[in-house]
C-alpha positions in Angstrom: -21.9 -17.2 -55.9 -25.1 -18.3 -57.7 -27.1 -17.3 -54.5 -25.5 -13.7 -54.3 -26.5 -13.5 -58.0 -30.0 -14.4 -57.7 -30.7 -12.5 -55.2 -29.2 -9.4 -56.8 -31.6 -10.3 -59.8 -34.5 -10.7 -57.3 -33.9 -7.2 -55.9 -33.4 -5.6 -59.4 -36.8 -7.1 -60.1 -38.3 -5.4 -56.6 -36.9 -1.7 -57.0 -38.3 -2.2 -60.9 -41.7 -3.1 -59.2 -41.4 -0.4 -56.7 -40.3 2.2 -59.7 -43.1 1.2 -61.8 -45.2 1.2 -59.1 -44.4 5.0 -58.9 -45.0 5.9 -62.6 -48.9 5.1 -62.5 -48.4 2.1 -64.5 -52.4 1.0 -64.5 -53.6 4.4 -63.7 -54.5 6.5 -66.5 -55.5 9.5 -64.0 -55.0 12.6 -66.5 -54.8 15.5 -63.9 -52.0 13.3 -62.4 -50.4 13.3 -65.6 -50.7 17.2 -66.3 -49.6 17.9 -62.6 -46.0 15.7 -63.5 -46.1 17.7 -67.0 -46.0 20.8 -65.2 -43.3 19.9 -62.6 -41.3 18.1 -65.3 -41.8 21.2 -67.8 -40.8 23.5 -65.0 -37.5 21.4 -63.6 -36.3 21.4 -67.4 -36.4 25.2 -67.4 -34.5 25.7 -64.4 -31.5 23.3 -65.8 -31.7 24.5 -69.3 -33.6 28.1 -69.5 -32.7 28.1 -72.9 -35.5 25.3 -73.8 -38.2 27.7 -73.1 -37.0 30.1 -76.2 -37.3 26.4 -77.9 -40.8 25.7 -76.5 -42.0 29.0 -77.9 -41.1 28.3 -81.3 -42.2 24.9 -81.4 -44.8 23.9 -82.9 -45.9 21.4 -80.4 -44.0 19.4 -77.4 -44.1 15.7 -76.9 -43.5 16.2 -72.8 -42.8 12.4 -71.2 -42.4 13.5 -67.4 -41.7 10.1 -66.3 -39.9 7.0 -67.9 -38.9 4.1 -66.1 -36.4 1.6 -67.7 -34.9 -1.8 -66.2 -33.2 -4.5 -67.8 -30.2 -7.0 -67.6 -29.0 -7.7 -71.6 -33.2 -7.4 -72.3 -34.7 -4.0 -71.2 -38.1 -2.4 -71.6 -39.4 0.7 -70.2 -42.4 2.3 -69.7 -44.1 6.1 -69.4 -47.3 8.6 -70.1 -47.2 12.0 -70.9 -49.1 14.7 -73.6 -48.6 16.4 -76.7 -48.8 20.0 -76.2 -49.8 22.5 -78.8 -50.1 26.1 -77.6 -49.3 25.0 -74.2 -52.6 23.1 -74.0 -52.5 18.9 -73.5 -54.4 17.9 -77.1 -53.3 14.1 -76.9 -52.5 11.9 -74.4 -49.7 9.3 -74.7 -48.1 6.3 -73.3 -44.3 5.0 -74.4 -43.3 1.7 -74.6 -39.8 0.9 -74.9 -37.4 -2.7 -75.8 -33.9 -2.8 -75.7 -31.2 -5.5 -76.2 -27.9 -5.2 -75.4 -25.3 -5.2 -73.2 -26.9 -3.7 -70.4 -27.7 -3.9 -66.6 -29.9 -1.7 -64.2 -32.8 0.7 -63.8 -33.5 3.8 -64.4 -35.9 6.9 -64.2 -35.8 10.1 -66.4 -38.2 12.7 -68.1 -37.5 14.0 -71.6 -39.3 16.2 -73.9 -39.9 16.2 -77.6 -40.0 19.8 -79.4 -41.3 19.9 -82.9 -40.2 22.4 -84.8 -42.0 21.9 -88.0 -45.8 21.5 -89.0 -45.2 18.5 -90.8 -42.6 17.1 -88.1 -46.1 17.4 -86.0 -48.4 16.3 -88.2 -45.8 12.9 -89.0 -45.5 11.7 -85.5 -49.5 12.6 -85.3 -50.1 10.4 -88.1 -47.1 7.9 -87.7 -47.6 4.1 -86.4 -45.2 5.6 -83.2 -42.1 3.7 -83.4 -38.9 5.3 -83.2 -35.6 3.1 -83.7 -32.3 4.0 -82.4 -29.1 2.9 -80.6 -27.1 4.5 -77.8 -24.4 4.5 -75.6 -25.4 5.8 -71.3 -24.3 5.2 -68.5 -26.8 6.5 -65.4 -25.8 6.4 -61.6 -27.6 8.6 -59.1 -28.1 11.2 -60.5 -25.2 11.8 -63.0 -25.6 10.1 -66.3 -23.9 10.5 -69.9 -25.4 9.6 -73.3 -24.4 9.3 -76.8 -27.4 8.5 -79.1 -29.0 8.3 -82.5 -32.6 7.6 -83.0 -34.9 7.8 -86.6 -36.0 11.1 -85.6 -33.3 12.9 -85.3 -32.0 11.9 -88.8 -35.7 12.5 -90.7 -37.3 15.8 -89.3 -37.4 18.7 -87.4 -37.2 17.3 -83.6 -35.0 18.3 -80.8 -35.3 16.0 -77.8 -33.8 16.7 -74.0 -33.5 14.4 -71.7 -33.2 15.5 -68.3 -33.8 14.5 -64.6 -32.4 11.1 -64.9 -32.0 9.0 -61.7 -31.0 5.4 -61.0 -28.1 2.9 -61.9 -28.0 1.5 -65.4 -24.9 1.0 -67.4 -24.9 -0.1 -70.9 -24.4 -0.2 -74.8 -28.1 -1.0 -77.0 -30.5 -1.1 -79.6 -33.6 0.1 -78.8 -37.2 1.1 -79.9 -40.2 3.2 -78.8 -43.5 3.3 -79.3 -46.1 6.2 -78.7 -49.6 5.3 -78.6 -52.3 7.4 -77.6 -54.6 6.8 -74.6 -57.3 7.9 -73.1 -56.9 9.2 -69.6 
């Protein structure tokens, strides 16, 4: 029994390395991270056509085209991405995530940030980057469901989405992000 459960854990820990391995974790190429923006950005228009009439009247987009998550009762995660103002990459960012909870598995997704305000821009310009929140998924293959709060969404103007995701990970957690920028 202990054996099966090792190496369960020690595969977990491969297809984590293999995913990572896969988000350019390491490589801060920036056309490779513009050429996922534009396949990520173009995916979440084909599921949800309405987020271009959002992207329009944003006043910038926060667009993470590939986040990677693993954990079993600790998580973290990792992805890059850009802010875009005007359709144009200004800033380039990484997001590093922790979790605790009950929790097991791995995971893959892309999600974008719309900012509807100036000053909802301007704050998470000038902010330290961490974003607090807890939530509720569950992600298997590729059909997931998620219930979430998070410190944006209760203190300005952003709409997240959260789209593409792909993996096995079940659980209940408290989690935080933080956005830093980088130099590609």
């Amino acid at each position: 029994m202990i054996s099966n459960n090792r190496r369960q854990f020690s595969l977990g820990l491969i297809a984590f390395g293999a995913a990572a391995c896969s988000n350019g974790i390491g490589n801060n190429n920036a056309a490779e991270i513009d050429a996922r923006i534009e396949a990520a950005l173009s995916t979440m228009y084909q599921v949800y056509p309405g987020a271009q009439n959002l992207a329009e009247k944003a006043t910038g987009l926060l667009v993470m085209p590939l986040i990677t998550e693993a954990g079993i009762g600790l998580g973290t995660g990792y992805g890059r991405g850009a802010l875009q103002i005007e359709g144009v990459n200004v800033d380039y960012y990484s997001s590093t995530s922790a979790s605790a909870g009950l929790q097991i598995g791995f995971q893959q997704y892309s999600y974008v940030l719309f900012f509807k305000t100036e000053s909802s821009l301007r704050e998470f310009r000038t902010s330290n980057g961490w974003v607090a929140g807890a939530n509720v998924e569950y992600v298997y293959k590729d059909q997931s469901d998620y219930l979430g709060t998070e410190t944006t969404s209760a203190t300005s103007d952003v709409v997240a989405i959260i789209f593409a995701q792909a993996g096995m990970r079940f659980g209940a957690t408290l989690d935080g992000t933080k956005y830093s920028r980088i130099i590609p």
